[in-house]
C-alpha positions in Angstrom: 0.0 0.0 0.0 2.7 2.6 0.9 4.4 1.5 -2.2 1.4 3.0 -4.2 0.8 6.3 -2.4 4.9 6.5 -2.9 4.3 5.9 -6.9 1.8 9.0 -6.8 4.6 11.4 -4.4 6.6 10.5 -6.9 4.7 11.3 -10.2 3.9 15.0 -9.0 7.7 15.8 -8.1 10.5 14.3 -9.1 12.7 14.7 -5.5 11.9 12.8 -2.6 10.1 14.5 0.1 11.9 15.7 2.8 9.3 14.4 5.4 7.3 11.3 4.5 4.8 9.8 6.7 3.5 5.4 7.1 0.9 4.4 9.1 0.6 2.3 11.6 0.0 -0.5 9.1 3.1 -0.3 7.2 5.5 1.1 9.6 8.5 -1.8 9.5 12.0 -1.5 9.2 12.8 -2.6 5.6 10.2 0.4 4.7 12.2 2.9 6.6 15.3 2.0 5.0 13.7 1.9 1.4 12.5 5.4 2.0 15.5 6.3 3.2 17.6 5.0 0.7 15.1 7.0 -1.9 16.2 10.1 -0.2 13.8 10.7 2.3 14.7 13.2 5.4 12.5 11.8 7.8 10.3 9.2 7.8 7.2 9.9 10.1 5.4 7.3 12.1 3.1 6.4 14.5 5.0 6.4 17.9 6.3 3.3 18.6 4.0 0.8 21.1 5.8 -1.8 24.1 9.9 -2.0 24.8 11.6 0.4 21.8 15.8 -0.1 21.1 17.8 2.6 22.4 17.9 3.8 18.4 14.7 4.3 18.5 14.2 5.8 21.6 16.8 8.3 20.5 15.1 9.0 17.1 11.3 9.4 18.8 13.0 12.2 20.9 14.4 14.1 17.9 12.4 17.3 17.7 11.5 16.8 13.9 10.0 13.6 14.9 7.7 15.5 18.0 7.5 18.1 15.2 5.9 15.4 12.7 3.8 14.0 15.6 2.3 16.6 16.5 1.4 17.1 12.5 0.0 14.0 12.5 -2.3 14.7 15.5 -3.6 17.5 13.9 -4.6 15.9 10.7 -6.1 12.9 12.3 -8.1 15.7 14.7 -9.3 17.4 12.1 -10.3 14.5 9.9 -12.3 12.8 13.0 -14.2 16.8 13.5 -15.0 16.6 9.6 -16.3 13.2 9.7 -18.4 14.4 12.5 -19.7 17.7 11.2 -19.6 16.5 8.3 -21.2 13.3 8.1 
């Protein structure tokens, strides 16, 4: 799935994105590293859940990645008001 919505980043500009963001659903390491390899700054993610490596740890701390959280909060917050209001 992230392959696809990656396909259609890719077709309206030809650089990488300095800030790409995977759900929940395809958050995994080998997609990390193929986004970073594609030339990806950051790769945002859901927060990790249960024990996280020291790397990781390190890299949720990083105040792009709080920077991209809090993003991320915002857009899922205003989708849930417009389904809502919205119907």
């Amino acid at each position: 799935m992230w392959k696809h919505r990656w396909n259609a980043t890719k077709r309206r500009s030809e650089n990488a994105p300095e800030v790409y963001g995977l759900d929940r659903g395809c958050f995994g390491e080998e997609n990390i590293e193929v986004c970073e390899q594609r030339g990806v700054a950051l790769v945002q993610y859901p927060a990790a859940r249960g024990m996280k490596t020291a790397e990781r740890e390190s890299h949720e701390r990083n105040p792009a990645f709080k920077e991209g959280q809090r993003f991320r909060a915002g857009i899922e917050g205003a989708s849930a008001y417009c389904s809502a209001v919205g119907g």
